[in-house]
C-alpha positions in Angstrom: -44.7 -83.6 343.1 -48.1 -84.8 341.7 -48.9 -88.5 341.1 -49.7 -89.8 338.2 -53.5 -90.6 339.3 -53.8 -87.4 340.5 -52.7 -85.8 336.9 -55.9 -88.2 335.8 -58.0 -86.8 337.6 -57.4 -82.8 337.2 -59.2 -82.5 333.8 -58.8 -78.7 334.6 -56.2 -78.4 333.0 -57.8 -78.8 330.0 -60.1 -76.3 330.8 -60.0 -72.6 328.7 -57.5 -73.2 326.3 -58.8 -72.7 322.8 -55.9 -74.5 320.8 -53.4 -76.8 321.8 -50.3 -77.5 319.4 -49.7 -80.5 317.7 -46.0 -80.0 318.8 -46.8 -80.2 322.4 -47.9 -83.8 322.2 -45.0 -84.6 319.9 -42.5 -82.8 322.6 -44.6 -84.8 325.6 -43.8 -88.2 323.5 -40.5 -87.5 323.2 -40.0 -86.1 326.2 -41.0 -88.8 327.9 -39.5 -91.9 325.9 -36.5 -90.8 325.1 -35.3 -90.4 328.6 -36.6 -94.2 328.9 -35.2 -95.5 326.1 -31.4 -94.2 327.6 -31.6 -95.6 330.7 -33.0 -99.0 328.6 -30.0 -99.2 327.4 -27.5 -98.5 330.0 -29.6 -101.3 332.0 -29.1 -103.7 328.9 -25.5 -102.8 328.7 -25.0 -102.8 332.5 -21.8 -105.1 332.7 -23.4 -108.4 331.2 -24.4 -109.4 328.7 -27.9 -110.3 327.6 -29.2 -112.0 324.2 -32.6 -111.6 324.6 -35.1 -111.1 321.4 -35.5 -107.8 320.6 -38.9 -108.0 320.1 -40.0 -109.6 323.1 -37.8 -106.4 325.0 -39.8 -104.2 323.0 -42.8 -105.9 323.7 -42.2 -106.1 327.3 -41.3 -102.1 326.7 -44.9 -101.3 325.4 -46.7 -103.7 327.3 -45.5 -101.5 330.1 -46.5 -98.2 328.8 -49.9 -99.8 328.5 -50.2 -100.4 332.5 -50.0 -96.8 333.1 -53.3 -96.6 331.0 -54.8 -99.9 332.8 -54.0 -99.3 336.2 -55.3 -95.6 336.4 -59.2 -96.4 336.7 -58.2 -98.9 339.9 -56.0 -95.7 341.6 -58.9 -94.1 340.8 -61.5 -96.5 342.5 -59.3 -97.3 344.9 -59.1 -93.3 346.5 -62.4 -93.3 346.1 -63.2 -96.1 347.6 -61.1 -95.3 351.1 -62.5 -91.7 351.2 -58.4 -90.2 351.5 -56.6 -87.3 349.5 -54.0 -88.1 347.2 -50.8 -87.3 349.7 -53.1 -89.6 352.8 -50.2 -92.4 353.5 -52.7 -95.4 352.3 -53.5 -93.5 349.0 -50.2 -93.2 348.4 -49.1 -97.0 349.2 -51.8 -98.3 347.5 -51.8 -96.7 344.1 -48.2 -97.5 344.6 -48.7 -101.4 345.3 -50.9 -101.2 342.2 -48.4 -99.9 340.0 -46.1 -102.7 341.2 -48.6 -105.2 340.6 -49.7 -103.8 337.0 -45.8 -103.5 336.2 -45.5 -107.2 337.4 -48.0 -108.1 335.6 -46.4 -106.3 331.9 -43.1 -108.3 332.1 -45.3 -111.3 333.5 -47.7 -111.6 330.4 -44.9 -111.3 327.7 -42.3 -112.9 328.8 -41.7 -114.3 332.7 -44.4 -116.6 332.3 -42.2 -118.7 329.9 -39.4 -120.3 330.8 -38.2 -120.5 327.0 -38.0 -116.4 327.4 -36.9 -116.5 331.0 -34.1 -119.0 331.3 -32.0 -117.8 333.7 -32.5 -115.9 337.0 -30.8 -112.0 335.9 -34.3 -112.4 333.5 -36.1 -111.4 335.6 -34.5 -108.1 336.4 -34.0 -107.5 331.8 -37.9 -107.9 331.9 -39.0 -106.3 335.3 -36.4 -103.5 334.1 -37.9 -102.9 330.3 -41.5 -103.0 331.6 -40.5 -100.7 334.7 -39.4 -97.8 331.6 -42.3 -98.3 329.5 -44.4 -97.4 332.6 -42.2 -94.9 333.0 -41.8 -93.5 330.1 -46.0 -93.3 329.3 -46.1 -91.8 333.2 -43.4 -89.0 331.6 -45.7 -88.2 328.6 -48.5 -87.6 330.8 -46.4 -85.2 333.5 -45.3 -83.4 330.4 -48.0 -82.9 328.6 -49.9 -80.9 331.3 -46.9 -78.1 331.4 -46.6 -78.0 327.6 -50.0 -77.4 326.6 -50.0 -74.2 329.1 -47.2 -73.0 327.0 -45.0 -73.9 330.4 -41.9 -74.8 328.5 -39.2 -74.2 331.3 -41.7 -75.9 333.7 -42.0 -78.7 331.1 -37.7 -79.2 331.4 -37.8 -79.0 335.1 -40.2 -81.8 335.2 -38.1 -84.1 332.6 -35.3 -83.5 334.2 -36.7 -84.4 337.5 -38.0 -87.4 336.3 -35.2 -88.4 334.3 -32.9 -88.2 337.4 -35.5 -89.3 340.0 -38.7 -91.2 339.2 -37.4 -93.2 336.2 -35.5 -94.9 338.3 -37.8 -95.4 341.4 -39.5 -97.9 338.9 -36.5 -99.3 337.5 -35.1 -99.6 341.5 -38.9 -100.9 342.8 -39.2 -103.4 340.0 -35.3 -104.4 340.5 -35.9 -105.1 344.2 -38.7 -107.2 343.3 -36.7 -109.0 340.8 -34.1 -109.4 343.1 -36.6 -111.7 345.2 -38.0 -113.9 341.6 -34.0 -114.4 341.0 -32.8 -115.8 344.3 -35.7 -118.6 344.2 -35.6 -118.8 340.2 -34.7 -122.9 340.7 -36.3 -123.6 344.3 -39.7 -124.8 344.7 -42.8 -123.4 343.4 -44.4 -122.5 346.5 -41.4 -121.2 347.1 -41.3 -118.9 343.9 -44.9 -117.6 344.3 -43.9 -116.8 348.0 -41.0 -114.7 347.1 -43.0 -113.0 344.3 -45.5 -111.9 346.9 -42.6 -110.6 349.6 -41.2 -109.0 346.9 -44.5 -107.1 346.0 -44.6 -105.9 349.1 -40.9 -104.7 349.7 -41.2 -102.9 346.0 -44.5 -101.4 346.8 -43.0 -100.1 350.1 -40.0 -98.3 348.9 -42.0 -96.8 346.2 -44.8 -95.6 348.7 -41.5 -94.1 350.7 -40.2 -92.3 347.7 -43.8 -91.0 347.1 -44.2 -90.0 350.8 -40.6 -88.0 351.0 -41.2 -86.2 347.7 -44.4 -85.0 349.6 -42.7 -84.4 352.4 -39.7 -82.5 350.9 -42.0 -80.3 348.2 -44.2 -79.0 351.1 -41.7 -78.3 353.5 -38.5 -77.3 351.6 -38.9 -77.6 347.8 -34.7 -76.9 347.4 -34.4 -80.4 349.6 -36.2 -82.5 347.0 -32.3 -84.0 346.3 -33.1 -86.2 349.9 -35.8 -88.3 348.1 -33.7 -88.5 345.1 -30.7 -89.5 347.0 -32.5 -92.1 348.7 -33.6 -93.8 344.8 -29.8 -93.3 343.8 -28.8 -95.3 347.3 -31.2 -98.3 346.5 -29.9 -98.2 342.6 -26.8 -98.7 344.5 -27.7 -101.8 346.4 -30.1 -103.0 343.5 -26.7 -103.3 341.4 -24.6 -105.2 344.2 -27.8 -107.5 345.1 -27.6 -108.2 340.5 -24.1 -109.3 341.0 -25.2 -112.0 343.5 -28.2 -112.8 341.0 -25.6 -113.4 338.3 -24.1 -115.8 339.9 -26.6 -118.4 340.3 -26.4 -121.4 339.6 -28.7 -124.7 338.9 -27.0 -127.6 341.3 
């Protein structure tokens, strides 16, 4: 499976083809927030309830989309910078620890940064979450897109469905485990906050950078065994969800 920096980068695909359909962008933007927007709200409905503004979701939501956007010049730099292909293990953790960071960052900017918006410690995880699909889903617009314009149409399904079982919720599971780490010190010290932020920067960054790698791994040795890196973001949506029920019950003593 291609990155997303790598899908930058390729401007051949854009290469030789004389018209491209209004409907293929309008598929590609649906294709790629729809599939967000559902699993937005099974995480808003997941067993708790939240009473969050609406627009500060849906600003968290776009502010996300608009990371993908901001972070792709520094993937860029940075694999330029190191002199590595795009499947080279430190290509692949970096552009991942900066998608982290510019996902952090999102939910950071709108609403984490206030304490009026983020009140209790499962905030962290509503905001981490929303910003984690708006990545998403502007990372599924531009996977789409490339298939849809070459008139690939089954090719465009496989890839949405893909990514609708698989990558939407690497983010949702990377940006979960890093919330997990902002909850458990949500009242400790602030040292003690900014530490865990960091730690859990680097835990998110690595399970994403494993995901990356085994998808890799998988495509070029068995493409039918792609379900092992899937299975292995269904197994940490697993923990993520028991590790939310100890967030939940948090208290300020």
């Amino acid at each position: 499976m291609a990155t997303l920096a790598s899908v930058a980068l390729s401007s051949s695909i854009f290469q030789n083809i004389p018209y491209v359909a209004p409907e293929a962008f309008v598929y590609a933007f649906l294709g790629g927030l729809l599939p967000a927007l559902v699993w937005l709200w099974f995480w808003m409905h997941e067993g708790h309830d939240h009473h969050e503004s609406k627009s500060t979701i849906w600003y968290t939501f776009i502010a996300g989309m608009v990371a993908v956007i901001l972070v792709l010049p520094f993937q860029q730099f940075a694999q330029f910078f190191i002199g590595k292909s795009e499947n080279d293990i430190w290509t692949i953790t970096i552009w991942a620890g900066l998608e982290e960071l510019f996902k952090f960052g999102a939910a950071y900017l709108i609403a984490l940064r206030s304490r009026k918006i983020f009140d209790e410690p499962i905030d962290a995880f509503v905001y981490l979450m929303t910003a984690a699909l708006g990545f998403a889903a502007m990372e599924n617009m531009i996977f789409l897109i490339t298939p849809l314009i070459q008139g690939q149409t089954l090719i465009s399904i496989m890839t949405g469905n893909m990514r609708f079982m698989g990558a939407n919720l690497l983010h949702v599971a990377s940006s979960g485990v890093l919330s997990i780490f902002i909850g458990l010190t949500y009242y400790k010290k602030k040292w003690l906050q900014r530490t865990s932020v960091v730690f859990g920067l680097i835990v998110a960054t690595l399970l994403h950078a494993l995901f990356n790698f085994l998808i890799i791994l998988v495509t070029e040795v068995q493409e039918q065994r792609i379900f092992i890196a899937f299975s292995f973001v269904w197994f940490a949506i697993v923990l993520l969800i028991l590790a939310l029920e100890r967030v939940k019950t948090i208290k300020d003593f």
